[in-house]
C-alpha positions as CSV (number, residue, x, y, z in Angstrom):
1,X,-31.5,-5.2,-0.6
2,X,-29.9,-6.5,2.5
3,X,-26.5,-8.7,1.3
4,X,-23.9,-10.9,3.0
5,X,-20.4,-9.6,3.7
6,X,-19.0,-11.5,0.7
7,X,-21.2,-10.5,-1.8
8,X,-21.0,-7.2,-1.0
9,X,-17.2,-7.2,-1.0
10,X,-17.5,-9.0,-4.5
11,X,-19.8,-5.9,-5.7
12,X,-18.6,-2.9,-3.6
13,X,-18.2,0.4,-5.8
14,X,-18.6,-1.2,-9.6
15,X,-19.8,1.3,-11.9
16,X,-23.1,0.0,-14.0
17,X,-22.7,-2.3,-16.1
18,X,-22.3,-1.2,-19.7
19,X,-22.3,-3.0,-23.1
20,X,-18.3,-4.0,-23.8
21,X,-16.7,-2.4,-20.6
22,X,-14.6,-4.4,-17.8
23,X,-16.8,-5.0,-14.5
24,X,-13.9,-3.0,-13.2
25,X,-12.6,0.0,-15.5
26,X,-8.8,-0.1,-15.3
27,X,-6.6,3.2,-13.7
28,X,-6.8,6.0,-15.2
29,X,-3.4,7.8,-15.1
30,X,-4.1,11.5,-15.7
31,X,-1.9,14.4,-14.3
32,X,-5.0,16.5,-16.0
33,X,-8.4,16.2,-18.0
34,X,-9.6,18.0,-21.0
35,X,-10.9,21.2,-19.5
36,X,-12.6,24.3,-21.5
37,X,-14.6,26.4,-20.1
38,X,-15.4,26.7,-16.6
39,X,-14.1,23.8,-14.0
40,X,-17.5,22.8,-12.7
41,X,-16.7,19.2,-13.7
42,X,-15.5,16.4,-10.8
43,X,-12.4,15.6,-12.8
44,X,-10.1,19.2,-13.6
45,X,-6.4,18.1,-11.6
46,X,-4.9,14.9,-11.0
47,X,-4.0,16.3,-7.1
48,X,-7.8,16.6,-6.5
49,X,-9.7,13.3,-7.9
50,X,-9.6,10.6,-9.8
51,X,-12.2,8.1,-11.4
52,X,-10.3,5.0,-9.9
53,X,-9.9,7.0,-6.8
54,X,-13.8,7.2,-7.0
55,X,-14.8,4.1,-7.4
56,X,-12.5,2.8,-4.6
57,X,-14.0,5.0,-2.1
58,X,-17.4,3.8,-3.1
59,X,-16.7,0.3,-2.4
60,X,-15.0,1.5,0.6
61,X,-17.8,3.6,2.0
62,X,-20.2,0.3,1.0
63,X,-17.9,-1.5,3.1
64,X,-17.3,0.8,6.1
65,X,-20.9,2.1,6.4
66,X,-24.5,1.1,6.0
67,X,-25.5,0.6,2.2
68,X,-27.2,2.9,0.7
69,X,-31.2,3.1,-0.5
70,X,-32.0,1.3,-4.1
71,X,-31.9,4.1,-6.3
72,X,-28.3,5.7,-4.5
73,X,-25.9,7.4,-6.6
74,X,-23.3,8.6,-4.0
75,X,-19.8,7.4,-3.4
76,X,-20.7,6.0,0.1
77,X,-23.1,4.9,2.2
78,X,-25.6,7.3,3.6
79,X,-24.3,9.9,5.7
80,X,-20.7,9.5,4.9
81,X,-18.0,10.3,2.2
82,X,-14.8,8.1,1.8
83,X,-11.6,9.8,1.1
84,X,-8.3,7.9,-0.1
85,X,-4.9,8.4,0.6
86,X,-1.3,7.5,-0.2
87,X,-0.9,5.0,3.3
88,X,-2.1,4.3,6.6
89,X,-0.6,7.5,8.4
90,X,-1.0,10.4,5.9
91,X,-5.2,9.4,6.5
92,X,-4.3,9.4,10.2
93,X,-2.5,12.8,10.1
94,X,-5.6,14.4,8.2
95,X,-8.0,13.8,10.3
96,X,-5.8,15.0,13.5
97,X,-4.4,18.1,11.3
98,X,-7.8,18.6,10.1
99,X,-9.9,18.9,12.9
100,X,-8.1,20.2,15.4
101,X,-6.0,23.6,16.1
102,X,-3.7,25.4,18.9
103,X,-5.2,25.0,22.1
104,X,-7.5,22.0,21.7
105,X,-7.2,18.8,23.5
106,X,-6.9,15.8,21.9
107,X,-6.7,12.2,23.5
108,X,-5.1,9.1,21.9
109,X,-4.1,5.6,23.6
110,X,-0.9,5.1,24.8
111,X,-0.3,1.4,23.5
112,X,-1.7,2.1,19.9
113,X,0.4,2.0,16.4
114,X,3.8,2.6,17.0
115,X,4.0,6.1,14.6
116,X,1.3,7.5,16.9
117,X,4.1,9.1,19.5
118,X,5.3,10.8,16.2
119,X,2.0,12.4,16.0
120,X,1.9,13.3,19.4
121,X,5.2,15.1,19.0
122,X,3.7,17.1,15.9
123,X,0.5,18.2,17.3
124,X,2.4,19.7,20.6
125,X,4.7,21.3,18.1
126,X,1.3,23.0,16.7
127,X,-0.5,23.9,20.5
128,X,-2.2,21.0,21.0
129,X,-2.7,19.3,23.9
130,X,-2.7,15.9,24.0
131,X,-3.6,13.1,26.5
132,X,-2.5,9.3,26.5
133,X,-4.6,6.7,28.5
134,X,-4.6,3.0,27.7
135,X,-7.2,1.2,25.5
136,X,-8.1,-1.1,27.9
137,X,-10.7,-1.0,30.6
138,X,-12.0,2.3,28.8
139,X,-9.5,4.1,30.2
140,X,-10.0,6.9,28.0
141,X,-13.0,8.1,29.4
142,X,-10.8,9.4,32.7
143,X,-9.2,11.9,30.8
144,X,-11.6,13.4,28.0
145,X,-12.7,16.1,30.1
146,X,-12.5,19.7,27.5
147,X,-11.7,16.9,24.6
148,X,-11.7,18.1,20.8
149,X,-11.0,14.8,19.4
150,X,-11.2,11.4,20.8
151,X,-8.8,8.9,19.2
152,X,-9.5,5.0,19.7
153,X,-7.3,1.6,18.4
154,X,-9.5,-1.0,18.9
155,X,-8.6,-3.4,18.7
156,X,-5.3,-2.1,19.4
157,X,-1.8,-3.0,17.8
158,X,0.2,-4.6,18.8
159,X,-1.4,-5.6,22.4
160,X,-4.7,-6.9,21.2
161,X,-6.4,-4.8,23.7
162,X,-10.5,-3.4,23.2
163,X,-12.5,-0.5,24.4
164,X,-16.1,-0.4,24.3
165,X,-16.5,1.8,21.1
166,X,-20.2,2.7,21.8
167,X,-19.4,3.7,25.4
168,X,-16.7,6.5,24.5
169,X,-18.7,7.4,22.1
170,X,-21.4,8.7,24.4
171,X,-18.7,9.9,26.5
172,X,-17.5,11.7,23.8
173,X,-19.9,13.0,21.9
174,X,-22.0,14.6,25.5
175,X,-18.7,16.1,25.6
176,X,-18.5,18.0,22.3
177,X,-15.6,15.8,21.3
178,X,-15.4,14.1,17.7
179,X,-14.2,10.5,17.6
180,X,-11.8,8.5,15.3
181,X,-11.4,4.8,15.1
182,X,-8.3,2.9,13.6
183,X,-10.2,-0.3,12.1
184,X,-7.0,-1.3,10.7
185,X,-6.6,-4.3,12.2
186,X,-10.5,-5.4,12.2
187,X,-11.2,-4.4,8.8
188,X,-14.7,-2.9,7.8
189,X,-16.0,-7.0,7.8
190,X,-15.3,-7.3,11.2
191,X,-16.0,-4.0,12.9
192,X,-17.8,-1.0,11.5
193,X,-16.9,2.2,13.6
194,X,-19.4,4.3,12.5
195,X,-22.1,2.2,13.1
196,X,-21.0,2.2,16.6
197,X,-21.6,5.9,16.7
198,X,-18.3,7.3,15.7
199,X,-17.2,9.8,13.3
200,X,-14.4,8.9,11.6
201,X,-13.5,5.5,10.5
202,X,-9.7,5.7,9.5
203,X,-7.6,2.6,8.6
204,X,-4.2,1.2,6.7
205,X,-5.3,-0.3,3.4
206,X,-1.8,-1.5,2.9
207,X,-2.8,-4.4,5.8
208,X,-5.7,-6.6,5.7
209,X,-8.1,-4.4,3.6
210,X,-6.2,-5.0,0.2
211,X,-3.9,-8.3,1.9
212,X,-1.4,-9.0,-0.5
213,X,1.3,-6.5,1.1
214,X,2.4,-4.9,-2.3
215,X,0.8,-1.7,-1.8
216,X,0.3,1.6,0.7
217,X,-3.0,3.0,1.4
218,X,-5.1,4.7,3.8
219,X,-8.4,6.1,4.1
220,X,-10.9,7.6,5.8
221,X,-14.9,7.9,6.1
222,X,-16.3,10.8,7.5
223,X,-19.9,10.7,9.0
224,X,-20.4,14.2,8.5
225,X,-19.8,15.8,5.2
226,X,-18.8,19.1,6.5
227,X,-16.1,17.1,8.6
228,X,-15.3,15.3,5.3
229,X,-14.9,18.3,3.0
230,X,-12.1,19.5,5.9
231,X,-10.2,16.2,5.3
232,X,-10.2,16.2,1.6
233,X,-8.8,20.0,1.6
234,X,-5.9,18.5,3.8
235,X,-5.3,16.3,1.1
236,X,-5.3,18.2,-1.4
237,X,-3.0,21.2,0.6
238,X,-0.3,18.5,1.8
239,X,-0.8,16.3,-1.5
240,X,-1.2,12.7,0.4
241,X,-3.1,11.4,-3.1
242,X,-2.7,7.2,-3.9
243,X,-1.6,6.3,-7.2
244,X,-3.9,5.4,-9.9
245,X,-2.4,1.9,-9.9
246,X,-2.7,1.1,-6.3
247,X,-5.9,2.8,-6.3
248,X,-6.8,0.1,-9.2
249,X,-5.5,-2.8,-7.3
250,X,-7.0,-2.0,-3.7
251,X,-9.8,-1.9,-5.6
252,X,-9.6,-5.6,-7.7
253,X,-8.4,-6.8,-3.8
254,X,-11.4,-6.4,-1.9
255,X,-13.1,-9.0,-4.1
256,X,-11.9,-11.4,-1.9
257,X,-11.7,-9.3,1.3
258,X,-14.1,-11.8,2.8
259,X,-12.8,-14.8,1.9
260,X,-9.1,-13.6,3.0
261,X,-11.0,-12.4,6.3
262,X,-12.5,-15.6,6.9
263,X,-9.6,-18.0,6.5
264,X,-6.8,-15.6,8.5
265,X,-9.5,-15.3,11.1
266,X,-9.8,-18.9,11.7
267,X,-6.4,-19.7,10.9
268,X,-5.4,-17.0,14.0
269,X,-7.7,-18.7,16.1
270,X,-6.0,-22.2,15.7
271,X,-2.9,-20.7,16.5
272,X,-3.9,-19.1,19.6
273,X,-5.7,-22.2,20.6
274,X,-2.2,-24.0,19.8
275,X,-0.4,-21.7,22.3
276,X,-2.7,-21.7,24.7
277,X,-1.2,-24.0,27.5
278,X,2.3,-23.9,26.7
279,X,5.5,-23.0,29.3
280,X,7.3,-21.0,27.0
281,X,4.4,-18.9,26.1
282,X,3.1,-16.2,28.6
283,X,0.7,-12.9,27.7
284,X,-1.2,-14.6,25.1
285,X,-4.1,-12.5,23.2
286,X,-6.5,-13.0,20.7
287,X,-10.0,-11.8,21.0
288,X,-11.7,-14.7,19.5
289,X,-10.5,-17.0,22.3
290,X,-13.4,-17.1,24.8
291,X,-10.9,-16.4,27.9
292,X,-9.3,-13.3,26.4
293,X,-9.7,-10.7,28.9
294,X,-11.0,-8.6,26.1
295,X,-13.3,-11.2,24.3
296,X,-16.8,-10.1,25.8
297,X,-16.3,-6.6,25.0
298,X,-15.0,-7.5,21.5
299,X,-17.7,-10.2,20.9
300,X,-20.3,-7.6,21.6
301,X,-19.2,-4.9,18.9
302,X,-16.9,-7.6,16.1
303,X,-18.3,-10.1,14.0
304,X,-14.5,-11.1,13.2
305,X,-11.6,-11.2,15.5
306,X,-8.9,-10.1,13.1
307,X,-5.8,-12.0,11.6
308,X,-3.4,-10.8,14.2
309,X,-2.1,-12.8,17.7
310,X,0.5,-12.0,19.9
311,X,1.8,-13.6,22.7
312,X,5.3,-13.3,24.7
313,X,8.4,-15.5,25.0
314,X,10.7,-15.9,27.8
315,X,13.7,-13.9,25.9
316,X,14.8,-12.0,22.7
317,X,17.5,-14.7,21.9
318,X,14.1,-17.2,22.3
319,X,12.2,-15.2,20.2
320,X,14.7,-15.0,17.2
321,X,14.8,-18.6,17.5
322,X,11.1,-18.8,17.3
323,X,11.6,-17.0,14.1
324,X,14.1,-18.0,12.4
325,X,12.9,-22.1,13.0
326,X,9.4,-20.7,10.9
327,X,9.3,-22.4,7.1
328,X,5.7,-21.2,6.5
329,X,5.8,-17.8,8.3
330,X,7.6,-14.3,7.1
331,X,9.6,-12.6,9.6
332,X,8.2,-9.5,8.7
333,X,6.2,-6.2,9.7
334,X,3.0,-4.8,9.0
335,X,0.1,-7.7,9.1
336,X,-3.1,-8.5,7.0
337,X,-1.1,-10.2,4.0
338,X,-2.5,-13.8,2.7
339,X,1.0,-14.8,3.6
340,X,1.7,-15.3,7.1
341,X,4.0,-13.1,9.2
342,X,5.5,-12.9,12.6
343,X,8.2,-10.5,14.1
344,X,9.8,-9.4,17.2
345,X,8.0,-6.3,18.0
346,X,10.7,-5.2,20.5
347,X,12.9,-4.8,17.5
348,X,12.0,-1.4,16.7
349,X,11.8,0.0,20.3
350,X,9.0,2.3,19.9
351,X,6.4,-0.3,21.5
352,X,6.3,-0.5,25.3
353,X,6.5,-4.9,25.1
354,X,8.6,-7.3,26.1
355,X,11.9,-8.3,24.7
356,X,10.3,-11.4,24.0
357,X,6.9,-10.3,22.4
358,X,5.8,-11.5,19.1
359,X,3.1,-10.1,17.1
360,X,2.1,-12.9,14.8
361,X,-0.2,-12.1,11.8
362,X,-1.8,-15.3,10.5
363,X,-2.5,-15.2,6.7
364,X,-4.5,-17.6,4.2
365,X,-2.3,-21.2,4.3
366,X,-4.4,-24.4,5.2
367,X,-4.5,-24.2,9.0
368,X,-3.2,-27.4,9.6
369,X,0.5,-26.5,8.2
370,X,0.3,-23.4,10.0
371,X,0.0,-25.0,12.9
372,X,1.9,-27.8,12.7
373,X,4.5,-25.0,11.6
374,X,4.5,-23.0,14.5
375,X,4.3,-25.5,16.5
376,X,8.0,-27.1,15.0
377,X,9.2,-23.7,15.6
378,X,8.3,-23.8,19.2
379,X,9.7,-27.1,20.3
380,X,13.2,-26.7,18.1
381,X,13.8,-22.9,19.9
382,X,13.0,-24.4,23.3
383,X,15.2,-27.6,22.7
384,X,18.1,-24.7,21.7
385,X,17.6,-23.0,24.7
């Protein structure tokens, strides 16, 4: 039965329904089960599964892939397997460490997630090769030549910048290479990777999946269950499990995934459409605006644009103005919360941006004090200037 985006966020991974139980089984906090005989059971060590751990990645996989047939039983859609994971970057680093050894190539973009370089640097440490090229443009494609793994952030943080998913997928996979996309910052209701022909779709629950920012997650779906299996034995080896209770309260959070979605999307839109115009605002990007250099690509592969704008100001000292003038805003990192947040991204110095950048994550307020609150925050740091 073919659904809409909210009612199967509403309904993703609930067990049946049974006489007396909650519509959602609380965690389950077991280090270990009751065990005799031989362990042919799912459940036998806390390190390997979970039953809250289970029902997340169904709802997950319902999210992230096609549903499955009337009549399914599996944790995910057809032809793919969800795992879970303790945050954003231990699922990145199992599907890299997974899938890859000494002497493979692998490519990743150049202007994607900051911990990325920190990857890099492990994975040469092992043998592997890697390659940088920018995300946009496709710019990938020019150096996938021998590729083992193809790595795309799309769109990609925190530039805003999109690649044609389907395109180096082709590329790709006529290649022999595999292919992972970060849907962190689009979510599984506004881009669906594997549907797009790729073979791992790998996010950050801790952002805009689960939007409350009071927990770490990660995950991964795997297309392939071969490819899957290889990812779960990381997990298990390095021990990247999620807690029971986060597990639990990802789970309760994507109830609302798609009315969260819906509200920060248009609420990011106003504000880009608020700063569009404006002297003191240079670089702006949002791929829901229709002149965003990135826009047709997006438009053609998205149904939603994501939560997230960024845009540049004419100095650091500016910028901290900016931010500290904000009332309704959090100058905070990460993005994806219902609360709004905005930082300097230059603060850190591992992004290659301006002094001035902002990355500004627009959460689930009434867009008209949003607004009006950014817009305060603009005039009083250029009046200080």
């Amino acid at each position: 039965m073919s659904m809409g985006d909210g009612t199967r966020a509403v309904r993703a991974g609930l067990p049946e329904a049974r006489k007396y139980e909650p519509t959602l089984p609380g965690p389950v906090f077991a280090a270990h089960y009751h065990l005799p005989g031989e362990p042919t059971g799912p459940y036998t060590y806390g390190r390997d599964d979970n039953p809250t751990w289970t029902l997340l990645e169904r709802a997950i996989g319902e999210l992230e892939a096609p549903s499955e047939p009337e009549g399914g039983t599996g944790n995910t859609g057809p032809g793919a397997e969800t795992v879970v994971f303790a945050s954003g970057m231990a699922a990145v680093s199992a599907v890299l460490l997974s899938q890859v050894r000494a002497g493979d190539v692998v490519v990743l973009p150049d202007d994607g997630y900051q911990a990325l370089p920190l990857v890099r640097e492990q994975l040469e440490a092992y043998g592997v090769e890697v390659r940088t090229a920018p995300t946009g443009g496709d710019a990938q494609l020019a150096v996938l030549d021998g590729a083992k793994l193809l790595w795309i952030e799309t769109p990609s943080n925190p530039g805003l910048d999109v690649c044609d998913v389907r395109r180096l997928v082709d590329a790709a996979h006529a290649g022999g290479a595999l292919v992972a996309v970060d849907n962190t910052l689009a979510t599984p209701l506004g881009q669906r990777p594997l549907e797009l022909g790729a073979d791992f779709a790998v996010a950050s629950g801790t952002k805009g999946l689960t939007g409350h920012g009071d927990l770490l997650l990660g995950y991964v779906v795997c297309r392939d269950a071969a490819l899957a299996a290889r990812v779960r034995h990381w997990r298990k080896v390095v021990g990247a499990i999620p807690g029971p209770m986060e597990a639990w309260l990802a789970h309760r959070s994507l109830a609302t995934l798609q009315l969260r979605s819906d509200r920060q999307c248009a609420n990011a839109l106003a504000v880009a459409r608020a700063l569009t115009g404006r002297a003191e605002v240079t670089g702006l990007r949002y791929p829901g605006l229709p002149d965003d250099p990135s826009h047709k690509v997006a438009a053609g592969q998205m149904r939603r644009f994501g939560s997230v704008v960024s845009f540049t100001l004419p100095d650091r000292a500016h910028a901290e103005r900016f931010l500290a003038e904000l009332h309704l805003v959090d100058d905070a990192t990460s993005f994806g919360s219902v609360r709004s947040s905005a930082e300097r991204r230059g603060r850190w110095g591992g992004d290659a941006v301006p002094e001035g950048f902002i990355r500004f994550s627009a959460g689930a307020e009434d867009p008209e004090d949003l607004v009006a609150d950014v817009l305060r925050a603009l005039e009083a740091a250029a009046a200080a200037a």
